[in-house]
C-alpha positions, 0 to 999 in steps of 0.5 A: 844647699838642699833648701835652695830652690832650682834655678832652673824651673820655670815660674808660674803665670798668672791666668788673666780672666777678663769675665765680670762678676756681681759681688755679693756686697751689693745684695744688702743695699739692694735688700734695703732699698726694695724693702724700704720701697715694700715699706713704703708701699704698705705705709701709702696703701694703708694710709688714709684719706686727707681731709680739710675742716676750717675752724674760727680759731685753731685754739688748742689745736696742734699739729702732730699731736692733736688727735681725731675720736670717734665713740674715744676711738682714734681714727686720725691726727692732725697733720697741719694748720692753715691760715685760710687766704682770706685769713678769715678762718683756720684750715686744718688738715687731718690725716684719718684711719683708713677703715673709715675713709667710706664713712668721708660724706656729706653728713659727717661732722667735725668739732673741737671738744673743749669744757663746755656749759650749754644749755643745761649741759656740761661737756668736754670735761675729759679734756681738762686732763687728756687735752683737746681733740676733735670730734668726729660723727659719720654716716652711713649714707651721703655724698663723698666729700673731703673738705669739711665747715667745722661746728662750732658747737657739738651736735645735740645728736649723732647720726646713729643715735636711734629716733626720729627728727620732727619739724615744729612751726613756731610764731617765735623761738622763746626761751628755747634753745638748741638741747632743750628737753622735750617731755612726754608725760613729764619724761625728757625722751628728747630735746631741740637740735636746731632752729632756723627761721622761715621765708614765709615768717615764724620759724621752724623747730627741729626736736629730737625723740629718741626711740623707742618714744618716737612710736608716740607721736603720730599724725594726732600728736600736738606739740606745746611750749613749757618754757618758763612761767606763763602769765595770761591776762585775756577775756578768759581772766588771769592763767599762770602757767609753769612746767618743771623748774628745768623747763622754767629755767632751760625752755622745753617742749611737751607733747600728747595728744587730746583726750579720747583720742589716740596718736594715730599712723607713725609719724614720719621721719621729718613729718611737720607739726605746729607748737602751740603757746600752751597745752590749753591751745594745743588741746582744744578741740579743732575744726577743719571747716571755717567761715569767714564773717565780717562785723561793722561796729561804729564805737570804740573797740579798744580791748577787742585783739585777734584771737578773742573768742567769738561766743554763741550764747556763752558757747565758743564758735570762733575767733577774731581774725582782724579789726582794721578802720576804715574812714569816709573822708565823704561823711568824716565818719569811721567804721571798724570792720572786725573780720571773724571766723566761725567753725560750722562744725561747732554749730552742727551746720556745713560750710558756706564758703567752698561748698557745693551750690546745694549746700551754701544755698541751704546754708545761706536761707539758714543763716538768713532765718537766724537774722530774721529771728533776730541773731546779731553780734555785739561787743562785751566786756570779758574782763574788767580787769584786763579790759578784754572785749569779746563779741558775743552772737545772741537774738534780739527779738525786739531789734528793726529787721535786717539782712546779711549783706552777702555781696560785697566781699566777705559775708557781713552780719548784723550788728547791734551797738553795747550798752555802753555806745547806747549810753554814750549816744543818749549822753550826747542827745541829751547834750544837744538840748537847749537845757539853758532855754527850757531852764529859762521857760521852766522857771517863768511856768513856775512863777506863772504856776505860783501866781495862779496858786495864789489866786486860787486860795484867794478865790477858795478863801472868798467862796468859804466866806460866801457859802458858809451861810448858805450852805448852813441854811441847805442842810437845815433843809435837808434834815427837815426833809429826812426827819419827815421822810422818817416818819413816813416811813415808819412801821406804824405809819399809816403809809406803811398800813395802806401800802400793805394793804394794797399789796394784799389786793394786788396778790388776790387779783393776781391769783384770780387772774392765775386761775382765770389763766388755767381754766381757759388754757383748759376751755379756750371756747369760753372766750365765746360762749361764756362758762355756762356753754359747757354746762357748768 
């Protein structure tokens, strides 16, 4: 058998190699695991921060699916929600984007965005489709923070929103709330973001004005409330003012600046202004410059308030500061003292208090001279229908001479007391009559009156009697007389004849005694001679 195989040959042997080599098995678990590192590295570098923020409630918040938007930007998503340990509020934490983690400062800001109605504005509306979401505002500047107080609200204003914020001094907030307008010649170039209470009383009011009308306010520039509808019932009488009907409805904020003046340096960013009640406040001419004066009055000053005018002959000077009272348990008796300032300014005359020793010397003999001449302060009416009292400064010539008291604290002028005390006073001095006893005597001197009266006609009646005769017989007399008297004294009567005839004598005598006076003014030696000695 050919096929058959040699019995004869040797079989071969097998090499035994005792090296160890890598299987190229193992290269793809080996790929897998440095690329899932690779992957894993990228995802951790590119990963960006985590930040805490606690809201009051977690109310549409849920984890992995609620998104982080800035400007509709997604820049995160939240990534867990928290009880916080004192189970007071929800502690959110959201994961960001990476490209904003060098915007995490203290002046970012978080809220949830939802429907809202406030002031006057209507937001969040997109959620009612899109659900949801957190809002984000960053900041350039600040300090690094991860953990963040969620606002409750929205902010009024972003940090890159161009303007400025000012800062409003305010006796009390109003009607005004946070996104009230702020108006410039009726325009709404901003509006209040905040407001916060002071330590040292009032509050202060942050606004808003957008750029480019933050150039209008500047150092001259006056703030004023137009919220609502302003009723006025003061010495000046009955004002009703109003704005537009959003600011009577929403409260809102004017300003300017006075007549022929400009607004002044740019004011700065945060710069402080006071908010006036009304534009007639905020406008009216001011000075710098004030005296403080103190009034004594002793009647009734009901109706006189702080802030009541302090007029000069119908010209504004001043304001009441502060009517007090004052009781001398001594004498029982009261006084009012109403402290006063008057602005110099507005009576072309320095200040008394703070200047230098030349001036309030001069000042002093000037306020002097008008007491002398009789300057002195009363209280008047304002208003009758409000009752307003003001105090009125005039001359009173015809008052008893005073002086100003300049040595016991506060200068005190002169007073004289109203028409209505002096009324008062007489009242009670006529009061204090024995009205009953002079009643009582005036009533016997009138029966007393009566009798004498009586006596009188009795003794006229009596004489009338006794005299007629007489007095009959008298007149007889007397025509006798005039009729013989008239007879003398006739034209014709020979009296009248003799009598002209002597006056003819006595003018031919007094013409002999004219040419006699001639002609010795002409020959005085006649005297002693006689008229023959010249010859004649």
């Amino acid at each position: 058998m050919a096929d058959q195989p040699h019995i004869d040959e040797p079989l071969p042997e097998a090499l035994l190699d005792e090296r160890r080599r890598v299987s190229l098995v193992w290269l793809i678990p080996l790929v897998a695991l440095v690329s899932a590192i690779w992957l894993g590295y990228r995802a951790y570098e590119q990963q960006g921060p985590l930040v805490s923020i606690s809201f009051r409630t977690a109310e549409g918040l849920e984890a992995g699916k609620t998104r982080v938007r800035f400007k509709d930007v997604d820049v995160g998503v939240v990534e867990a929600i928290e009880l916080t340990p004192d189970l007071g509020k929800v502690q959110v934490r959201v994961r960001l984007a990476a490209n904003v983690g060098h915007f995490l400062n203290d002046q970012a800001r978080f809220w949830v965005v939802r429907p809202r109605l406030s002031g006057g504005r209507v937001s969040g509306l997109e959620t009612l489709l899109g659900g949801t979401y957190i809002g984000a505002d960053f900041a350039l500047d600040g300090v690094e923070r991860r953990v963040f107080e969620g606002l409750e609200t929205p902010p009024i204003v972003t940090a890159t929103q161009p303007g400025k914020v000012f800062t409003l001094h305010a006796a009390s907030l109003g009607s005004l709330s946070e996104g009230s307008p702020v108006r410039f010649r009726g325009i709404e170039v901003g509006r209040v973001v905040g407001y916060a209470l002071r330590e040292q009383g009032g509050l202060d009011v942050q606004v808003f004005v957008d750029a480019p009308h933050d150039a209008q306010v500047g150092v001259n520039t006056r703030f004023w409330n137009v919220s609502g509808v302003g009723l006025t019932l003061d010495a000046s009488g009955i004002r009703l003012n109003s704005d537009s009907l959003a600011s009577i409805l929403l409260g809102g904020i004017a300003f300017g600046t006075p007549d022929g003046t400009g607004p002044g340096e740019p004011a700065v960013e945060g710069a402080g202004f006071q908010l006036f009640a009304s534009e007639d406040l905020a406008m009216e001419r001011r000075f710098l410059q004030r005296e403080m004066w103190q009034l004594a009055f002793t009647g009734s000053v009901r109706g006189l308030l702080p802030g009541a005018p302090v007029e000069l002959r119908g010209i504004r000077i001043g304001d009441v500061r502060d009517v007090q009272l004052r009781l001398d348990m001594n004498d029982l008796e009261t006084q009012i003292p109403v402290t006063i300032a008057i602005e110099p300014g507005r009576l072309g005359i320095a200040p008394a208090v703070g200047a230098q020793d030349g001036a309030q010397s001069a000042n002093r003999a000037l306020w002097d001279r008008l007491v002398a001449n009789g300057l002195r302060a009363q209280i008047k009416t304002a208003n009758l229908l409000t009752g307003a009292l003001y105090v009125d400064l005039d001359f009173y010539p015809d008052d008893a001479p005073r002086e100003i008291v300049w040595d016991e604290g506060l200068p005190r002028l002169p007073t004289v007391p109203t028409a209505l005390d002096e009324l008062r006073g007489l009242l009670t001095r006529l009061a204090r009559l024995p009205l009953d006893r002079m009643g009582d005597d005036l009533g016997k001197s009138l029966a007393a009156l009566h009798q004498t009266m009586e006596s009188t006609n009795a003794l006229l009646q009596r004489l009338d009697r006794e005299t007629v005769s007489e007095l009959s017989k008298t007149l007889e007399q007397t025509r006798v007389t005039l009729v013989g008297l008239e007879k003398v004294l006739a034209p014709n009567s020979p009296l009248q004849a003799e009598a002209s005839r002597v006056l003819r004598e006595l003018g031919a005598a007094a013409r002999s005694f004219r040419i006699m006076a001639d002609y010795l003014e002409r020959h005085p030696e006649a005297l002693i001679r006689g008229k023959g000695a010249n010859g004649q």
